[in-house]
N, C-alpha and C positions, 0 to 999 in steps of 0.2 A: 375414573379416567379410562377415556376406552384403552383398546389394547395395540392401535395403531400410533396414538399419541406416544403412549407407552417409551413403544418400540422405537421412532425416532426421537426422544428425550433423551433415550437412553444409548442411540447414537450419537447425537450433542456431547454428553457426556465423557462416553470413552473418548469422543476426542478430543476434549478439553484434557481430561485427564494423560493421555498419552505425550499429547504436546506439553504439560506439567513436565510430567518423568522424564521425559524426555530431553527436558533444556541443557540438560549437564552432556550430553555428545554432539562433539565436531567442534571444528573453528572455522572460519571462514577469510581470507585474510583479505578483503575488498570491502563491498559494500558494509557488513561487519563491522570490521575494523572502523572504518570512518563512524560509523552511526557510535562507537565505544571511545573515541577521543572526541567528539561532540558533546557526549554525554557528563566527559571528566573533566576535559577545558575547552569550555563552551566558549571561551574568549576566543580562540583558536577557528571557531565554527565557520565556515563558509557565509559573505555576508548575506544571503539570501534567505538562510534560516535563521531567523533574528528569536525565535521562540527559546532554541537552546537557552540564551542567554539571561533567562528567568532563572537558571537555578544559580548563578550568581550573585541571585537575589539574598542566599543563603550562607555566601560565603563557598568556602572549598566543599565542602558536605564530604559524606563519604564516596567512598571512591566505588564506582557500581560496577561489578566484576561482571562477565559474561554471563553467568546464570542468571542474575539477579536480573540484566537490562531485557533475557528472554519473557522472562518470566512478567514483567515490565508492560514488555510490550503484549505479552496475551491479556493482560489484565486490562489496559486502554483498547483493545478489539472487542473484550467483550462487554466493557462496560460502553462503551459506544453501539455496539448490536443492541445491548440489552434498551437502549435510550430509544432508538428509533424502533423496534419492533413496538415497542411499550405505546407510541406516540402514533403510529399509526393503527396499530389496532383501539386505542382511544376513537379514534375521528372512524376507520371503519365501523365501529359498533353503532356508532351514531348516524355515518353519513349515508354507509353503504347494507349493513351486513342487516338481515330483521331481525326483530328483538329477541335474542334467545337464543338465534339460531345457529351461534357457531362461539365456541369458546377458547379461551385464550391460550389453552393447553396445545389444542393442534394447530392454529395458529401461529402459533411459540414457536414450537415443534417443525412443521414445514421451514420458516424461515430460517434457524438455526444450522438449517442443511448446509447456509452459504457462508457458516465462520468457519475461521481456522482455516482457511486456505489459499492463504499467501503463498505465492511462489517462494522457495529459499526463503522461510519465516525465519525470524532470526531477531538482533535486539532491535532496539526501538528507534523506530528511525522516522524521515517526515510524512513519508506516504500512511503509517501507522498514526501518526499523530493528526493527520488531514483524518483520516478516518472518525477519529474521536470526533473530531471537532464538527465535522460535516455533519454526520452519522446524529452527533448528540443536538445541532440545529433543526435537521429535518427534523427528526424526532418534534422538536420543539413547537415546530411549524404546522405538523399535523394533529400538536393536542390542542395548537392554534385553533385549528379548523374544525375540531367537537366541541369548543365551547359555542355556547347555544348566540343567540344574536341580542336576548335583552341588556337593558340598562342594566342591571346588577351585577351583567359579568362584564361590567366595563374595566375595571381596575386589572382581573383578572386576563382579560386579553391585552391588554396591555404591559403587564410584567411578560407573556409568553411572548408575544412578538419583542423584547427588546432582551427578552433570554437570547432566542434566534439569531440576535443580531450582534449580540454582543460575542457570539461563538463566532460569529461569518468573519467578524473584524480579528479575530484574533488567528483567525486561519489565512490570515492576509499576509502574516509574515512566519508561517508553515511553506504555503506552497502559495503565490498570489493567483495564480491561474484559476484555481478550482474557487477561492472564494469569489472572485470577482463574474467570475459563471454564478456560484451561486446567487449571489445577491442579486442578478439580474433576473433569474429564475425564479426567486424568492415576490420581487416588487412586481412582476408579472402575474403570478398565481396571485398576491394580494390583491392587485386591482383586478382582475378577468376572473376569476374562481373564486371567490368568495361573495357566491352569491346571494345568500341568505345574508347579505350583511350591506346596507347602504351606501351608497357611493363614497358620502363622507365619512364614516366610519372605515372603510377601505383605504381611503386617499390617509385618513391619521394612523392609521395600522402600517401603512408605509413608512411614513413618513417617521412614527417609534422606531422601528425597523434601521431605516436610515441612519438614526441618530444614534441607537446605540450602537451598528458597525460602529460609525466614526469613533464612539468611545470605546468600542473593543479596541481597537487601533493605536489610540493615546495612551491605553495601561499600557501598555506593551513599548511605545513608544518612550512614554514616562518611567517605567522599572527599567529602562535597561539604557536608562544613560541619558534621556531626552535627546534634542534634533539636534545637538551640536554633536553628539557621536554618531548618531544614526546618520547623518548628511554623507558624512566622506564613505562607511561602508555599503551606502545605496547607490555611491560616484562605484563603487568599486563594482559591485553586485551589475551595474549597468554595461558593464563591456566583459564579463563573464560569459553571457552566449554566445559573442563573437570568439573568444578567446577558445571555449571550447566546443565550437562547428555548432552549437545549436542553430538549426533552421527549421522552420514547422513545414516549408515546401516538400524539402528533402525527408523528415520523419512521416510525414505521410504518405508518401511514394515508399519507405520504407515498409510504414504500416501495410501498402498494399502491394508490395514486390516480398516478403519476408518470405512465404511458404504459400507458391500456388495454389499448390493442392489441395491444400487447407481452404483457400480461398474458393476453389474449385466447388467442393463437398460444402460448404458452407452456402455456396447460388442453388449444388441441385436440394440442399435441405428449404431453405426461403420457396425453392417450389413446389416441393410436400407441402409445406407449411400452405398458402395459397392455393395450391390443389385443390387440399381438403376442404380450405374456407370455401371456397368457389363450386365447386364438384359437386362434394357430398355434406355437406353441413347446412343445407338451406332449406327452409321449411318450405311449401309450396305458398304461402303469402310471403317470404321472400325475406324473412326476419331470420337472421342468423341462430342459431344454437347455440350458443357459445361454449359452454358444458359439451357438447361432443368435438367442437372444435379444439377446444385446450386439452382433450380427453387424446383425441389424435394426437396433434403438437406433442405432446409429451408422451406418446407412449412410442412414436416416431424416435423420438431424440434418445430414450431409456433403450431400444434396440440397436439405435445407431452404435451407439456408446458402448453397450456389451461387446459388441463386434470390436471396435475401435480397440479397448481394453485386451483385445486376446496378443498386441503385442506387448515384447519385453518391457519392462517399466521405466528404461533407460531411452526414453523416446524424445523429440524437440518440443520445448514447451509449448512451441503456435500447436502443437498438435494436441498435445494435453490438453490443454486448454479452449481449443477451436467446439466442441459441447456445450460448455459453457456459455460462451459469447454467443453460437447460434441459437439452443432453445430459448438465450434471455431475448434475445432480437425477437424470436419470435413471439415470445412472453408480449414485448411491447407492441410487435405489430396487431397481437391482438387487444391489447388496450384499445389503442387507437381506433379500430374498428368497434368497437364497444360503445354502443350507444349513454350517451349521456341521459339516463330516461329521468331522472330524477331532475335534471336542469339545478342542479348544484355545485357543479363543475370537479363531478367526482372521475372522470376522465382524464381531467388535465392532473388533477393530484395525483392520479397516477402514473402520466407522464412523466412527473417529477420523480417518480423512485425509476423509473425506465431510463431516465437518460443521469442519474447519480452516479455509476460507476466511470460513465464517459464523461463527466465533470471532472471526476477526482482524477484520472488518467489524464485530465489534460496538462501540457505543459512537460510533460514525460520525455525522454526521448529512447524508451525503449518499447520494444513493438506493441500493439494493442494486442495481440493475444494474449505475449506474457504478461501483461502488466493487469491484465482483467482479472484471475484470482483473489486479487488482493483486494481489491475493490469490491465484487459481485454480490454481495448480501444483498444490497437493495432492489436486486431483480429477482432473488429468491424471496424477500418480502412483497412485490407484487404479484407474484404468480400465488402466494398463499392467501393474496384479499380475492383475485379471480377466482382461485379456484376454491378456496371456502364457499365463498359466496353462489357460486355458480352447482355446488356441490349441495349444498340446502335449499337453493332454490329451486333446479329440477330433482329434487331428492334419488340423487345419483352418488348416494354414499362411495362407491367404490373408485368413484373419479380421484378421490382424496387417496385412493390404494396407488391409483398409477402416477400419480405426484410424487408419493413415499419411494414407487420404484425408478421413477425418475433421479431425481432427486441424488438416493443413494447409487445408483448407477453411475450420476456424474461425479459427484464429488470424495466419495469414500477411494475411488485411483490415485483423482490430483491429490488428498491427504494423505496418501500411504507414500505416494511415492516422493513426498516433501518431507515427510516426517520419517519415514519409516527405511525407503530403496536409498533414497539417495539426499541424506537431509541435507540442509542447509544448498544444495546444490551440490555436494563434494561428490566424490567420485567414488568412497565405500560406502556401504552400508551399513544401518544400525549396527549391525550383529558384528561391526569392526573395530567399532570406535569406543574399543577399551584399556586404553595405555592413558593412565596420567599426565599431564604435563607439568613441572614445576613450578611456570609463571602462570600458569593459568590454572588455582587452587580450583576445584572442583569440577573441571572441567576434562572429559573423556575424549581421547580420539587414537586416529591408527594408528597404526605402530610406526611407518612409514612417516605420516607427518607427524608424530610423538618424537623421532629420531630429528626428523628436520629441525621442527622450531625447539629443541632444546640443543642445538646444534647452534642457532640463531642465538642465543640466550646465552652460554657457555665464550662466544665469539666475540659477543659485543662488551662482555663483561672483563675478557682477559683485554679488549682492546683498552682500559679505562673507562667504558659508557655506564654512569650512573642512573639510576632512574631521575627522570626530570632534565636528562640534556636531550637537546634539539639531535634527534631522528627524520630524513629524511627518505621515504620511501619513492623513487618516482613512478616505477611501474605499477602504480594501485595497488599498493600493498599496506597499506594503514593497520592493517593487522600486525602485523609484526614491530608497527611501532609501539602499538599497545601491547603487546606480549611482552616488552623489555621496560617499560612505566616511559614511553620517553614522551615528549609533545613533540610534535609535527608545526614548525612555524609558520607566523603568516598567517593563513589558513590550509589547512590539515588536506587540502584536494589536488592530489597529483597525478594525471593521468600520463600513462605510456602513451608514447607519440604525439603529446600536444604542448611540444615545444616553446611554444611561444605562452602557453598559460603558466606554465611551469616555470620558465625564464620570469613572467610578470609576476607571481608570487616571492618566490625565491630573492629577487629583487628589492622588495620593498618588505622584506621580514624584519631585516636588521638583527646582524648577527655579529654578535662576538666575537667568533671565529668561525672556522669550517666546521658544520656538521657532521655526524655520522652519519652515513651513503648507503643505503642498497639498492642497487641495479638488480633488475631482472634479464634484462638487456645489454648490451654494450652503447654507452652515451649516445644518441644519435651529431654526429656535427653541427646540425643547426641548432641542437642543445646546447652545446658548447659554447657557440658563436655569440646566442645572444644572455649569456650568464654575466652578473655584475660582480654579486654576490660574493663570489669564490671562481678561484678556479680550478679544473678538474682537467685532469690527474693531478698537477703540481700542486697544490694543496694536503694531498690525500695519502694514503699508506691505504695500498691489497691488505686489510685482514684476514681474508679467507674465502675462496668459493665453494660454495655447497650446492653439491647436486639436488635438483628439486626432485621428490618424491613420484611427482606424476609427471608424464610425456608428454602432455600438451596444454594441460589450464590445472587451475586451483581451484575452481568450481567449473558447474555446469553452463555457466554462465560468463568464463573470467576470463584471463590472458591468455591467448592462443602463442604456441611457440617457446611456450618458458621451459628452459631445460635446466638453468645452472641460476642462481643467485651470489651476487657479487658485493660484499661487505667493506667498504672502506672505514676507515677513522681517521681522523685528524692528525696530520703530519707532524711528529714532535717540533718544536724549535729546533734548527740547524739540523734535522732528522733528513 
């Protein structure tokens, strides 16, 4: 094995391995939180992720503690990387790369660059599970496209294409945005790019394709209650974007107002990047070079990035991130420029790994910079078919060196400073997050928030709160409903400031009696006004306010303004 291979293997490695060790510090009490009372009462789940509700399939199962769901969710990232690397280097060998000339170790190896790098990794949650799902169809789709065209691998293309399909359909009710790009994506590259393959052999390869979505869709539909349960939480799931300001106008104007700068440095790199195409990369018969093009592009991006890294580690994710998103763009604009010579439509196939992470990003409402780590393996998988490829075929071995420096350049920061400066998003660092917490058996964090949430735990406990009674968090706090064993009713998603989604769950939970309360905030009035449910304060008893640990969020990412946390309980009778 050479000694480049080696060396990024054994980058893969430590970082799989450090993100292992690593699971047992920090809490996160947001995002977190929610993906860990999904995971424990999936009945509770919001209706738009209808997959949770498979492990009901099982009954109560055990109860999956914070380690265990991180740990969870690395094992679904990489067994979905491991799917799609596997299924396209299949169909490269065949379609693209000459025989012999490049193997699956460095291969492996460049692509691997792009896991583990989720923003705020943390448990397992649906953008994680889109992953899988995605990840292990394309996968499927490109060992689609190595099997050869005869009659005898009819059977055979035929179980692959309704593998494909049968993963698209079940990522319909993950996240439905990205499957339903995909499948579009999917039925296109079958009829247009699979050319070595007959019209009508294309036209039934869809049409497998088609058929098993639709049956991916019915297990799903079928395990989990059929259409007489599914009907009313799809009425429900349909006025949840209004409810919570989802608009795609306004997140895109987001996407493109978030961080100028960023925006800024990102137009004058697209002009490096076309400089070079243009400038200096063209032979005097006018046929590009591609090998010194991607050789620039990325040795451009790997100096950008050094620079970029010389600030503190505690930077805004569009900026982290902004590397990333531009040498992939550029990765794609050179696809795209990349002659078709073979007239096999090994272009477009690589279209399809160029625009995968803006698939899975779609339907998101947080900005595309941060949201692109989590997603980006399949652009570090097409920069490893170019530049392999491009690497043995002008035998420019060292091109594959400035990949490797690429590469590690970008992603070895976003992983450190995810895992390492400031994990999960919180605001210490590894070297802090050493105090135990009681409810959360294996689980390490500061001393500060060690103090807080058994503070939380100590409170709720002398108030009477059992594990298993209705916890209401409204300021996105769902972490601390699971740090105390409670459910969240309804569904488990309550965000600060969105009154009216908050009133519309709360309403139609059907309770008992009054819940236990924590504000991070003071009730807004129009929270107030439109509540059924209960009423607040006359309902309620101040159990205690606790000062929050940090001066302004709970993650890098969280509630701005939160200074004090407010714990109510249930007003005794005549109390």
């Amino acid at each position: 094995m050479p000694a480049l291979t080696r060396a990024l293997l054994a980058v893969a490695l430590l970082k799989l391995l450090i993100a292992l060790v690593l699971a047992d510090r920090g809490f996160e009490l947001g995002d977190e939180g929610l993906f860990l009372l999904n995971l424990n009462h999936p009945a509770d789940a919001p209706p738009p992720f209808e997959f949770y509700r498979l492990r009901s399939l099982f009954g109560e199962g055990p109860w999956i503690d914070v380690v265990a769901a991180r740990r969870i969710r690395i094992g679904a990232e990489l067994l979905g990387s491991l799917a799609l690397i596997a299924g396209v280097f299949a169909w490269a060998r065949r379609r693209v790369f000459e025989e012999g000339a490049v193997g699956f170790g460095i291969f492996a190896s460049v692509s691997l660059l792009g896991m583990q790098l989720s923003v705020a990794s943390r448990s397992l949650g649906y953008n994680d599970v889109s992953n899988l799902f995605v990840y292990a169809a394309l996968g499927a789709l490109f060992g689609l496209a190595a099997i050869g065209p005869g009659r005898e691998e009819h059977l055979r293309r035929s179980l692959t294409a309704a593998a494909a399909g049968g993963l698209t359909g079940l990522q319909v009710f993950v996240k439905f945005p990205p499957a339903l790009l995909l499948w579009a994506a999917t039925v296109a590259w079958l009829l247009l790019g699979f050319r070595w393959l007959a019209t009508s052999e294309r036209v039934r390869l869809a049409g497998v394709h088609g058929v098993a979505t639709a049956l991916g869709m019915l297990v799903l539909v079928v395990a989990t209650g059929g259409l007489e349960e599914l009907a009313p939480r799809l009425a429900v799931a349909s006025v949840l974007p209004e409810l919570t300001g989802y608009r795609p106008a306004a997140i895109l104007a987001r996407y493109l107002t978030y961080d100028r700068s960023s925006l800024l440095l990102a137009a004058a790199f697209a002009a490096v990047v076309l400089g070079a195409w243009r400038a200096g990369a063209l032979r005097p018969h006018g046929k590009p070079d591609t090998a010194l093009v991607l050789g620039l592009i990325l040795a451009t991006g790997a100096a950008w990035a050094a620079v970029a890294w010389s600030k503190p580690p505690y930077f805004d994710f569009a900026v982290m991130t902004l590397f990333v998103a531009g040498v992939g763009a550029a990765g794609a604009l050179l696809v795209v420029a990349w002659r078709d010579e073979r007239g096999d439509g090994s272009a477009m196939a690589l279209l399809m790994l160029a625009g995968a992470p803006f698939v899975l990003i779609a339907g998101t409402n947080v900005p595309l910079t941060m949201r692109l780590p989590s997603h980006v393996l399949p652009l570090f998988v097409l920069v490893a078919v170019v530049a392999c490829d491009q690497a043995a075929r002008a035998g420019r071995a060292i091109l594959l060196g400035v990949v490797a420096a690429w590469g590690v350049a970008l992603t070895l920061p976003v992983f450190a400073n995810q895992q390492v400066f400031s994990p999960y998003g919180l605001r210490a660092g590894i070297h802090q997050q050493t105090q135990p917490v009681e409810a959360l058996p294996g689980v390490r964090v500061d001393l500060a928030s060690a103090r807080f949430l058994d503070a939380v735990v100590e409170t709720l406990r002398a108030g009477g709160h059992v594990p298993g009674d209705p916890v209401v968090a409204l300021d996105y706090m769902p972490g601390l409903v699971h740090l105390v064993g409670g459910r969240s009713p309804g569904f488990n998603f309550y965000m600060s400031g969105k009154a009216r989604l908050n009133c519309f769950n709360l309403d139609r939970a059907g309770f008992d009696g009054p819940p236990y309360l924590i504000l991070g905030r003071p009730m807004q009035p129009a929270q107030r006004a439109c509540l059924e449910a209960f009423r607040f304060p006359d309902d309620f008893v101040l159990l205690r306010e606790l000062r929050f640990p940090y001066d302004e969020v709970y993650a890098g990412f969280g509630l701005h303004g939160l200074t004090h946390v407010s714990i109510y309980g249930p007003r005794p009778p005549g109390g």
